[in-house]
C-alpha positions in Angstrom: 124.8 113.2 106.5 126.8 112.6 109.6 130.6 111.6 108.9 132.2 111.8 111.6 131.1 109.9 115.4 129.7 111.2 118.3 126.2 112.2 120.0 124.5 114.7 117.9 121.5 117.1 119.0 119.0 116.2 115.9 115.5 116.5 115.6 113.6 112.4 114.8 113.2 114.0 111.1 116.7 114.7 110.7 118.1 111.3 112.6 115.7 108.7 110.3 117.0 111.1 107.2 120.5 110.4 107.8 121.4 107.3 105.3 123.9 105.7 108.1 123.1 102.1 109.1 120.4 101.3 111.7 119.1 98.2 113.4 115.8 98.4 111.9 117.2 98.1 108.2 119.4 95.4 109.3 116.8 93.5 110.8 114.7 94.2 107.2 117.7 93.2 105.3 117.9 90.0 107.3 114.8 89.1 105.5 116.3 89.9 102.2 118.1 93.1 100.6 114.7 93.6 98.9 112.8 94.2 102.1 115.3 96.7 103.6 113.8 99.8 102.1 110.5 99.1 101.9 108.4 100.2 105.4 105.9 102.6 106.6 104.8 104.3 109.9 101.7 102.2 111.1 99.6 103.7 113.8 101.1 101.6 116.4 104.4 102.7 116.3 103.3 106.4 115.8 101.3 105.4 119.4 104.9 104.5 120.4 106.5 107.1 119.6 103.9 109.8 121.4 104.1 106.9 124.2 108.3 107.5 124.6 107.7 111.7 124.7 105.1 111.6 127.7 107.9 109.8 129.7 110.9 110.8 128.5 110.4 114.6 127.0 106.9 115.5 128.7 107.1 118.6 127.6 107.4 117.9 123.7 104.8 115.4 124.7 102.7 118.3 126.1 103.7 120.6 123.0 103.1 118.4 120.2 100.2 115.6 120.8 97.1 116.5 120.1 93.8 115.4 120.1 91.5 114.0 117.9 87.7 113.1 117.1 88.3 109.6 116.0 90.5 107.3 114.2 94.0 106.0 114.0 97.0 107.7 115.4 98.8 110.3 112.5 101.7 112.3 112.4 100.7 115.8 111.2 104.2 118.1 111.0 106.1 118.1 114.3 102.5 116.5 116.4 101.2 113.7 116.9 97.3 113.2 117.1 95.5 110.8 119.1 92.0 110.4 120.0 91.4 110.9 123.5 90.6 107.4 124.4 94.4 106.5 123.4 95.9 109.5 125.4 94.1 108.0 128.6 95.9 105.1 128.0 99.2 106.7 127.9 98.6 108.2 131.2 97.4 105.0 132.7 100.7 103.3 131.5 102.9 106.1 132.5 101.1 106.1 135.4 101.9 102.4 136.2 105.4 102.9 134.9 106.2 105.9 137.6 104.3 103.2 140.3 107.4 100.7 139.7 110.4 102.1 142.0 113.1 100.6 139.8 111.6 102.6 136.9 111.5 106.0 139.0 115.1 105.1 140.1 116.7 105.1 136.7 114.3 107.8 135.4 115.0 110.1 137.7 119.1 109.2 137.7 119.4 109.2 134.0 122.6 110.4 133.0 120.8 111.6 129.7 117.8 110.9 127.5 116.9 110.6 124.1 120.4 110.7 122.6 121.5 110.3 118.7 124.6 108.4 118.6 126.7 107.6 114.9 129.6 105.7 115.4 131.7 103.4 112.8 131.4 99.9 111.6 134.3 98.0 110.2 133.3 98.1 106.6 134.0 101.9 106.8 130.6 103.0 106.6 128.6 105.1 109.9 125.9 103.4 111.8 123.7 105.5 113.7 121.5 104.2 117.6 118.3 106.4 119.0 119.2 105.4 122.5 116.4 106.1 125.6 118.4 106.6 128.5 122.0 106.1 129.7 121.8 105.6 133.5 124.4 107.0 135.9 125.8 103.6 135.8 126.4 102.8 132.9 123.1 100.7 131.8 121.4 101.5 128.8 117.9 101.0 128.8 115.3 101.0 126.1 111.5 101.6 126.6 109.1 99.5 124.7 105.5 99.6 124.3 104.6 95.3 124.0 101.6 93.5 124.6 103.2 90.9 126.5 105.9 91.6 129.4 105.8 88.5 131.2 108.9 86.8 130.6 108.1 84.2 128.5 105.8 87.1 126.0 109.2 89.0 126.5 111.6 86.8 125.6 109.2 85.7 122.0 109.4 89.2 121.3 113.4 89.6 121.7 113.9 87.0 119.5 111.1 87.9 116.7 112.2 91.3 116.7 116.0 91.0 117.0 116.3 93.2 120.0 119.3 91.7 121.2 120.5 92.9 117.9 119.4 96.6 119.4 121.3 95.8 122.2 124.4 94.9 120.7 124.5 98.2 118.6 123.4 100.8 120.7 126.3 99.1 123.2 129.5 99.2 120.4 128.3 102.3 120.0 128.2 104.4 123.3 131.7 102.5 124.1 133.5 103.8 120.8 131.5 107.2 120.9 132.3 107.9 125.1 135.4 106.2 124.7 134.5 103.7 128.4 133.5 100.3 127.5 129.5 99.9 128.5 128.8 96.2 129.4 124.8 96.5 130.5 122.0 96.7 128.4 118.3 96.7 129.5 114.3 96.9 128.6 111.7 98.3 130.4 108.5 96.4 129.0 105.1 98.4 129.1 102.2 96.9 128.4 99.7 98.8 126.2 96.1 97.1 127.7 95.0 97.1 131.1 96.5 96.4 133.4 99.2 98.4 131.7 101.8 96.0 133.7 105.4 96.8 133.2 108.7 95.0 133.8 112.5 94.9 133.3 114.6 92.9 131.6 118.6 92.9 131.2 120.3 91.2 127.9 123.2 89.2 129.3 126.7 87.6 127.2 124.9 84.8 125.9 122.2 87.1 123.7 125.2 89.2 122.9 127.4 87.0 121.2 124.5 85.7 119.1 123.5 88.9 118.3 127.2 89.7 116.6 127.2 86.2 115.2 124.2 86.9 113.0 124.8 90.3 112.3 128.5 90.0 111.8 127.9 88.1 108.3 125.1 90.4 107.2 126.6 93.6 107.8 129.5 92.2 105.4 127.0 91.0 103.2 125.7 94.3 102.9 128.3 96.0 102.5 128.6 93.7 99.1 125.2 94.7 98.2 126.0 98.4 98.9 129.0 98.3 96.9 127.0 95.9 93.8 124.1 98.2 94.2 122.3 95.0 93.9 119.8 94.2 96.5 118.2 90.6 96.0 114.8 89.3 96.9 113.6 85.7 97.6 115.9 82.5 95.7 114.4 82.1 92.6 114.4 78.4 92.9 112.7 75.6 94.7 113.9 75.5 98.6 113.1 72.7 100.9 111.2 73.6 103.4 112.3 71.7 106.8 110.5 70.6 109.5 112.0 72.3 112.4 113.2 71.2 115.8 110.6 71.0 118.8 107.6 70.3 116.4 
């Protein structure tokens, strides 16, 4: 268990052992305390994962993912195994990811890749980031494997999956950790069916500040529920169920 901040050389095993807070149990909890421990791998994020190695560690990529006959992708140890129609399709989208000139700008300028970062939360307990890169200037950037980058797709999947959470995190934390105040936050969208289009999007002030006004509550909340030891499902009661604006 990590105690004390900093960027820490980890293997994935070791980083999703470690019981510090992360943005994907706080965006479980958000649903209620009950959901936060309950998840499993699925194939798609195990595609993902082999997805991040073949651009950013190539040669883990070329190391550890292997192939197989048929069937969904599995984690087996330290590799990955994929079927060989999947593995084309990471070359095509790295292939069309290295075609973009802003992506080969900050890949080949990254100040560092795949870092483990734990810094400290208010309520005294660590929270820990998995950040992509850190460019020479100071931008973060995350890679994600989507179905949809256009920007409307894009912006429907920031706001179902919380990534401006993500991006409020993983920048509190490289400021306390480095000690210099990091401002820029950014997404590199890749699309996993042809024509494996990519594109890049920055989070700006406005996603930022919502991002710390909804997590700001629930990280004290949780911090309740830590100390309780109670973690609550669904009300047990009758809610009414609104209709919401722009129906």
């Amino acid at each position: 268990m990590i105690t004390e901040p900093g960027f820490y050389k980890l293997t994935d095993q070791q980083y999703f052992a470690d019981p510090a807070l992360d943005y994907t149990f706080l965006s479980k909890f958000a649903r209620s305390g009950a959901h936060a421990f309950v998840g499993k791998v699925t194939p798609s994020m195990i595609f993902g994962s082999a997805f991040h190695w073949a651009v950013l560690e190539p040669k883990r990529y070329a190391k550890h993912v292997k192939t197989k006959k048929s069937g969904y992708p599995e984690i087996d140890g330290e590799n990955i195994l994929l079927k060989s129609n999947d593995r084309q399709t990471i070359k095509e989208m790295k292939y069309k990811l290295w075609s973009k000139k802003t992506a080969r700008d900050i890949l080949k300028n990254a100040y560092a890749k795949e870092q483990y970062g734990f810094f400290r939360l208010w309520i005294g307990d660590m929270a820990k980031v998995k950040i992509d890169i850190i460019a020479k200037d100071g931008l973060i950037v995350d890679l994600k494997k989507t179905q949809d980058a256009s920007y409307e797709g894009f912006w429907w999947s920031v706001k179902r999956y919380k990534y401006h959470w993500q991006a409020a995190l993983y920048l509190e934390a490289v400021s306390k950790i480095t000690g210099i105040e990091h401002e820029r936050f950014g997404f590199i969208a890749c699309e996993d069916t042809p024509p494996y289009e990519c594109a890049f999007y920055e989070i700006f002030e406005d996603w930022l500040e919502l991002a710390w006004k909804q997590m700001q509550p629930l990280i004290d909340k949780y911090a309740i529920c830590k100390q309780r030891d109670e973690w609550e499902g669904y009300p047990d009661e009758f809610v009414s169920l609104e209709l919401k604006r722009g129906w």
